[in-house]
Structures are given as C-alpha cells and as structure tokens.
N, C-alpha and C positions, 0 to 999 in steps of 0.2 A: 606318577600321576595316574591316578582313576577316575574313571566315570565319564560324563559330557565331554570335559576339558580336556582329556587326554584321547577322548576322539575325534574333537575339531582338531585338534593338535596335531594326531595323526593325521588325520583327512587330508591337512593342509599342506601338512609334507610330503603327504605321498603325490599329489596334484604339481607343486611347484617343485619339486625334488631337492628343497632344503627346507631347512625346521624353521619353522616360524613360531616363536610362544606364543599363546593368548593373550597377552596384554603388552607384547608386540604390536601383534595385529590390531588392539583395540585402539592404543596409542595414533597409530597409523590413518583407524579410521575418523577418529574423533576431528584429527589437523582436517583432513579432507571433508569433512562438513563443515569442522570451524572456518575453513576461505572460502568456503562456497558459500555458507552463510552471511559472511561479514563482506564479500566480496559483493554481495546484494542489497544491502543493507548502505555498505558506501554507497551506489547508484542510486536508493532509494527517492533523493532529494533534489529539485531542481538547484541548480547553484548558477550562482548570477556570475556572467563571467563578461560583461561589458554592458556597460549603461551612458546614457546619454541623458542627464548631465551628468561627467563624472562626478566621484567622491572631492567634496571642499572646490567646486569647479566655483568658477566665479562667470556668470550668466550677462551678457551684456543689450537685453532685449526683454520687453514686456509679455515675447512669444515666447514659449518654449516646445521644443518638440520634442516629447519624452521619449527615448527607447532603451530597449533592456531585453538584453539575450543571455538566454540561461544554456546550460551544456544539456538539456533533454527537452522534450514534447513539453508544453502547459496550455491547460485547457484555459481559453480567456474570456471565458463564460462565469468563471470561477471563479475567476482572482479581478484581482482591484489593486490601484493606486490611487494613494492621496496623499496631496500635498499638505504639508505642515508649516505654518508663518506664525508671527503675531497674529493675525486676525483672527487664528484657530484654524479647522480643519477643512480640507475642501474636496470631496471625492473629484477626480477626475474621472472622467467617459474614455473605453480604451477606443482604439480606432477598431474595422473589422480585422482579423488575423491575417496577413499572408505569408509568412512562416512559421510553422508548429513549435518552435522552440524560440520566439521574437515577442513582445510585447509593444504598441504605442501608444501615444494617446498626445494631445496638443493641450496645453493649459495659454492662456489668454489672459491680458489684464496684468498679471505680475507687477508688485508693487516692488522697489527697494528692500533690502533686507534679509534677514538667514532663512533659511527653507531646510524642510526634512518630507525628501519625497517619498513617500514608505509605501512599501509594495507586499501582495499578496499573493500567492503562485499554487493551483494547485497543479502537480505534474501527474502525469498521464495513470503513473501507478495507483496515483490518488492521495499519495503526501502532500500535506500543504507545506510550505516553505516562506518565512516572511524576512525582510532586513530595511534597510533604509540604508540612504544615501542623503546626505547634509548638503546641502549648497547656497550658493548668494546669488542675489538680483543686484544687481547697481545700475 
C-alpha cells in the first residue's frame, strides 16, 4: 500500500499496536454514526403511550375528560384536539399544562354515537406527531 492510505494505516497501528485496514476503520465508523443517528431520529417523535378515552373505549357520560400522555415534553401551545362525530368536527380547548409530557382538555354535551378524537403534538424538538383514537358515547 502507498501514499495517504498506507499512512493512516500506519499511523493507526503504530497508535493502537495492531493493524487496522482503512475500510475497517471506515466500516466501524459508519455503524457508530448509523446508531447515533437513527438512535435520534427514534426519539425524535412524541409517541402517545396512554389516553383517556382509551382506543374502541365505550363512554358512558355526556362529559368527557380527555387526557393523553406521550413518552417526551409537548408544547400545548401547538398542538390541538378535535373531536370527530356525525355532526362533523369540533376543536376542543386543551386545559392549562401541568405536566410537560400530559395533554387535557373536557368536551361537554356529547351526544350518542362513534367518535374519532384526533390529536396534534408538537414535541419539544419541534416534530409534529398526529393519530386518533376511535370511541363511542352511549
């Protein structure tokens, strides 16, 4: 080997006192930005990981008192829910925050019928995040 490569080459052995090839090393370092990167990239996103009403929950009250906690910070300044019925769309008003990673808000009135509570998040990194949650009034 000549030139650059066979003097990182060298360099590298004489430093850790076994050979390392170049595209050893490169392999080596690629992995370690690939998990550092994608290991970032997972967290990027608020992820809903308990809501009130649950998924297909069946509601037994004209009240509801929505809440929804995600696994990181969301700003609730930002994000929004709205309820979804027959009648069409209804924004709900969240309440003030008191947990950084908690959403709530009260819907009132509720009539009979399937619902789709859909929600909008954006988390602290600045990803927005949206899903819904389906349920029933009786």
């Amino acid at each position: 080997m000549k030139g650059p490569a066979a003097a990182m080459t060298k360099s590298i052995q004489s430093r850790t006192g076994s050979r390392l090839s170049l595209k050893h090393l490169s392999s080596k370092l690629v992995y370690v930005f690939g998990v550092t990167l994608l290991g970032g990239f997972l967290q990027a996103h608020a992820v809903l990981e308990n809501s009130t009403p649950g998924a297909h929950e069946i509601v037994h009250s004209d009240h509801l008192t929505i809440a929804l906690a995600f696994n990181s910070r969301v700003d609730s300044k930002r994000s929004q829910i709205t309820l979804i019925s027959a009648g069409g769309p209804k924004e709900v008003p969240l309440d003030p925050q008191k947990a950084p990673n908690t959403l709530k808000a009260q819907a009132n009135g509720l009539k009979a019928g399937a619902y789709r509570l859909i929600w909008q998040v954006l988390a602290a990194d600045g990803h927005i995040t949206r899903g819904q949650i389906p349920f029933e009034v009786q």
